[in-house]
C-alpha positions in Angstrom: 180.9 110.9 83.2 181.4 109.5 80.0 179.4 106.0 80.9 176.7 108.6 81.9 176.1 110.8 78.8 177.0 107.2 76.6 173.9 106.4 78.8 171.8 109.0 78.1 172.5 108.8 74.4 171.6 105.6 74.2 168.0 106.0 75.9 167.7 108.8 73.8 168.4 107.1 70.3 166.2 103.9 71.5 163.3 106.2 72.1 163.5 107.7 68.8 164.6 104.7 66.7 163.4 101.3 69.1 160.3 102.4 71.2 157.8 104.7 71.2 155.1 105.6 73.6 151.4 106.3 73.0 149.4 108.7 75.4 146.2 107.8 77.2 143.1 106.7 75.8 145.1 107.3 71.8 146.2 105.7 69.6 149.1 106.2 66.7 149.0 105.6 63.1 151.4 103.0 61.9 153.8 105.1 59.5 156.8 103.9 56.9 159.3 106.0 56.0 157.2 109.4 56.8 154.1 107.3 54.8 151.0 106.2 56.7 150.9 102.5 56.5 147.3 101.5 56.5 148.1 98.2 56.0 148.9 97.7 59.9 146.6 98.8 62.8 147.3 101.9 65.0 149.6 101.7 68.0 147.7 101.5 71.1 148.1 103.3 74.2 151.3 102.4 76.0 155.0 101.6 75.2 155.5 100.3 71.3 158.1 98.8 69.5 159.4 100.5 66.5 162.2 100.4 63.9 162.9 103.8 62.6 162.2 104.9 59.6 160.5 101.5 58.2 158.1 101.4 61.3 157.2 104.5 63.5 154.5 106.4 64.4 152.6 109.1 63.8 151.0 111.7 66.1 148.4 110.7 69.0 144.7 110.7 68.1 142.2 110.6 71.0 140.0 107.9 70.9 137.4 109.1 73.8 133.9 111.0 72.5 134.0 113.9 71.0 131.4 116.8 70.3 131.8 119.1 67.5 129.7 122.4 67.1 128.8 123.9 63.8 127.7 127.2 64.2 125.9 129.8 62.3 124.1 127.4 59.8 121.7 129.2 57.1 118.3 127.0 56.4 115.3 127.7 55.4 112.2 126.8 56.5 108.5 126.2 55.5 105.7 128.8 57.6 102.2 126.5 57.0 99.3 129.6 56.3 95.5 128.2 55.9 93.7 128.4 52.5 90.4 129.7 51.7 89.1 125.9 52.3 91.0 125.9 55.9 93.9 124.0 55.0 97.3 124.4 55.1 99.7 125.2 52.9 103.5 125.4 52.7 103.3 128.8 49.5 106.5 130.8 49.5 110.2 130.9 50.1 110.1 129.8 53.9 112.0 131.9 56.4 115.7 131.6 57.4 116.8 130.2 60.2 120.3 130.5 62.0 121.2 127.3 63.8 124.2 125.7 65.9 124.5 121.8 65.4 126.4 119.3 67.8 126.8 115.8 66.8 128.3 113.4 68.8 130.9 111.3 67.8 134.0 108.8 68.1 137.2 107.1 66.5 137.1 103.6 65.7 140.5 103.0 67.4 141.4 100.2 64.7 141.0 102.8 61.6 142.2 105.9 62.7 144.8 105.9 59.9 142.1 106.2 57.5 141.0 108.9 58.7 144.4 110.8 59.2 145.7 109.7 55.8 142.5 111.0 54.3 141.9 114.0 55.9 144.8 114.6 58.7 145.3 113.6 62.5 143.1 116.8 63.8 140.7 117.9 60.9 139.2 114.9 59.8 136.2 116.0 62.1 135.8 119.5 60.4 135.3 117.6 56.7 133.0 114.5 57.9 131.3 116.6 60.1 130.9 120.4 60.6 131.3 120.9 56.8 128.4 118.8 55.7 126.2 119.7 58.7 125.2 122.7 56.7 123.7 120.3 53.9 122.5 117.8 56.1 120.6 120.3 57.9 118.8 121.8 54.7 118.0 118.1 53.7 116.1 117.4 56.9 114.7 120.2 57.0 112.6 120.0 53.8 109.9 118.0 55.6 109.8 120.2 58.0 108.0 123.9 59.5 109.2 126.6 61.8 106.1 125.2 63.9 108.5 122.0 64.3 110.5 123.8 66.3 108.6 123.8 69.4 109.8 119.8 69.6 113.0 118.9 68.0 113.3 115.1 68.7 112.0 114.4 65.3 114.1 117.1 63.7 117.3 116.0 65.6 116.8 112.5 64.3 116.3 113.5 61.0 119.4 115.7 60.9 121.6 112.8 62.4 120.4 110.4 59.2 120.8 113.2 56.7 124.2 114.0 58.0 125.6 110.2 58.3 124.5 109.7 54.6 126.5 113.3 53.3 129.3 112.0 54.8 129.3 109.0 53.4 129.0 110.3 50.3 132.5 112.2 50.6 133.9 108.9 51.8 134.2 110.0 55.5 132.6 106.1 56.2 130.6 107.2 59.2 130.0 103.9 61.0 133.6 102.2 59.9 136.3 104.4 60.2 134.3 106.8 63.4 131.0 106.6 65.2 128.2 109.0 64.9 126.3 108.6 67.9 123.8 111.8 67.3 123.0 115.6 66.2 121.3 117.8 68.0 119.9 121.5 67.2 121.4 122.9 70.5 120.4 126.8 69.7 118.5 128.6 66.8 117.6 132.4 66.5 114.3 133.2 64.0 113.4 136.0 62.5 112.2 138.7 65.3 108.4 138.3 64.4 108.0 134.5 64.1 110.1 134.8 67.3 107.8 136.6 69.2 104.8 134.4 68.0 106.7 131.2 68.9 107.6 132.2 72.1 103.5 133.3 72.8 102.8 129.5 71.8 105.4 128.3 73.7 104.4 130.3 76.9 100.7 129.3 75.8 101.5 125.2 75.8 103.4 126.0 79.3 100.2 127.6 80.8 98.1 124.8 79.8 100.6 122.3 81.1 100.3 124.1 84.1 96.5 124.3 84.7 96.3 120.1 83.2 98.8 119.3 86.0 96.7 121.5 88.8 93.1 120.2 87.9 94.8 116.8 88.0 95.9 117.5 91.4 92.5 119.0 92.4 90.8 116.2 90.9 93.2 113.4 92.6 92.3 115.2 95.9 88.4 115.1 95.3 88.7 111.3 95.2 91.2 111.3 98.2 88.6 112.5 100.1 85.3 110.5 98.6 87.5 107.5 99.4 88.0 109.3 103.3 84.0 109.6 103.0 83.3 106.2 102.1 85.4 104.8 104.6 83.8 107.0 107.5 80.5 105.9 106.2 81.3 102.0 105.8 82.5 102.7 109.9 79.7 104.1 111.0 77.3 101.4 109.3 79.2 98.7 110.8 79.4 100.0 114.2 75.5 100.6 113.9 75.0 97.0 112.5 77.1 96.1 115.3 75.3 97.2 117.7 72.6 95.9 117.0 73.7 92.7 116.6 74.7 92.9 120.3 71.2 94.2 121.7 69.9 91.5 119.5 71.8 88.8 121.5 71.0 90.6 125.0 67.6 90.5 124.3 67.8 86.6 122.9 69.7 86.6 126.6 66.6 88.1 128.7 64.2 86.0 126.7 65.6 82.8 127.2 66.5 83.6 130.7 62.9 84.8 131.6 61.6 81.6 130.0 63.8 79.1 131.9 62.7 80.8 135.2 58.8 79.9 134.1 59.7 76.4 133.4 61.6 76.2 136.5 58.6 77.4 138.6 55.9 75.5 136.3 57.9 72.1 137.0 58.3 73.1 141.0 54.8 73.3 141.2 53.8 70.2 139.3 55.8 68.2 141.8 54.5 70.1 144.8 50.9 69.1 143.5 51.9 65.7 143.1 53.4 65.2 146.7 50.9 67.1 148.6 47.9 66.3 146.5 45.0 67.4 148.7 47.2 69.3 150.9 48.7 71.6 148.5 46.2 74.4 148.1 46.4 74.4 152.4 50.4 74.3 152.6 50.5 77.1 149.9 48.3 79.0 152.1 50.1 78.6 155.5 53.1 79.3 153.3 52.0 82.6 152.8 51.0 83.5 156.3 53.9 83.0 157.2 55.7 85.3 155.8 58.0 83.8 153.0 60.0 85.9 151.0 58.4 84.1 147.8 54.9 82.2 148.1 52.7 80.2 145.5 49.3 80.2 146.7 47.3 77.4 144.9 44.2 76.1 144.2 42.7 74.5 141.3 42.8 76.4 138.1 44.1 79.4 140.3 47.6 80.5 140.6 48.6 83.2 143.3 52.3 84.6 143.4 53.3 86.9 146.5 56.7 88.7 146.6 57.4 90.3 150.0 
């Protein structure tokens, strides 16, 4: 019993005096005597050796992103009106705007003490952040009009810049001691009228998105089906052409065929002159009384065919 609770008192005092252990994706300022120490860098995740009270830590700071929200912020901004000579013109106080702002950011594991010596383990984000979003907003804002607001990319970006340099100013050291990765105007309520005329141009810009994408479509499908056309047509004019081309050749065929068969039958009857000289115009003619299938009845000058 006793070696047991000697034990546990031991494990106890080590963990509080000897080691110390860091949560997950954290890390621990470096502390002396209740002091931070920002001469050492942060204990990382894990099991760490410590010497209580010259060198301890302090509480766990998360080190994953983060996204902080300030709401309800009050700006002002410009409504363009047209002059006399069509221009516009930015005349009068503006209208006032209520927006909510998230900006994301991050701990730079290696000077988190900074940041918890200068402003605590768990607020440092509401001073270098959601307190100067208000002024960073009305800065970017300046160059801006409520018609803007129909695409915030520019905005955003502008916001992001203006807020980076106010809290550099308060010597947050955006970019040292934490990341900001980007602000973004996630919601905004106007004033009812400018709402109403907003949301009309929005709903406008959507109709007309709308009809560009369906005359695109109607338009893609016209071609479809000139190119289905053309095809058809380039078919039939080939199949055409190639039939002809193959009457062509059948009639080359006959021709030559009809021709060969006369040159045949000229060259037969040279020779038959030759032999029978005298007799030929005689044997032609018994030939042909007696009843041959195919005669050639000659005499000088004088060719006479008979086909049974």
């Amino acid at each position: 019993m006793f070696n047991t609770i000697l034990l546990t008192a031991t494990a106890a005092l080590s963990t509080r005096f000897f080691i110390t252990y860091v949560n997950e994706n954290s890390v621990a300022p470096v502390m002396n005597f209740g002091a931070f120490d920002l001469s050492n860098t942060p204990f990382k995740t894990g099991w760490n050796f410590v010497f209580y009270p010259f060198y301890h830590s302090g509480y766990s700071m998360s080190t994953l992103p983060d996204n902080d929200v300030a709401k309800d912020l009050k700006v002002k901004m410009k409504v363009p009106q047209n002059s006399k000579e069509g221009q516009e013109n930015y005349s009068g106080p503006g209208v006032e705007i209520t927006m909510n702002l998230q900006c994301a950011n991050k701990i730079i594991p290696n000077n988190a003490t900074f940041l918890a010596e200068r402003f605590s383990y768990d607020k440092w984000d509401d001073k270098c952040i959601k307190e100067v979003a208000q002024a960073a907003l009305i800065n970017a804002a300046d160059d801006f009009t409520y018609n803007d607001l129909t695409d915030l990319g520019p905005l955003n970006e502008r916001v992001t810049k203006e807020l980076f340099d106010v809290s550099s100013k308060i010597g947050c050291h955006p970019g040292e001691w934490f990341e900001l990765f980007s602000c973004k105007i996630i919601s905004y309520k106007l004033p009812d009228a400018l709402e109403n005329s907003l949301r009309e141009k929005t709903e406008e810009h959507a109709k007309w998105e709308v009809e560009s994408i369906r005359l695109e479509t109607k338009k893609r499908e016209v071609e479809r089906l000139e190119f289905e056309v053309s095809k058809e047509a380039d078919r039939v004019r080939l199949e055409a052409k190639g039939k002809a081309d193959a009457q062509e050749i059948i009639n080359f065929q006959e021709r030559n065929h009809t021709e060969q068969s006369y040159k045949i039958e000229r060259e037969h009857q040279k020779e038959m002159k030759q032999d029978l000289q005298s007799d030929y115009a005689i044997a032609t003619y018994s030939a042909a009384l007696s009843g041959s299938e195919k005669m050639v009845i000659g005499a000088p000058g004088v060719n006479l065919h008979i086909d049974n």
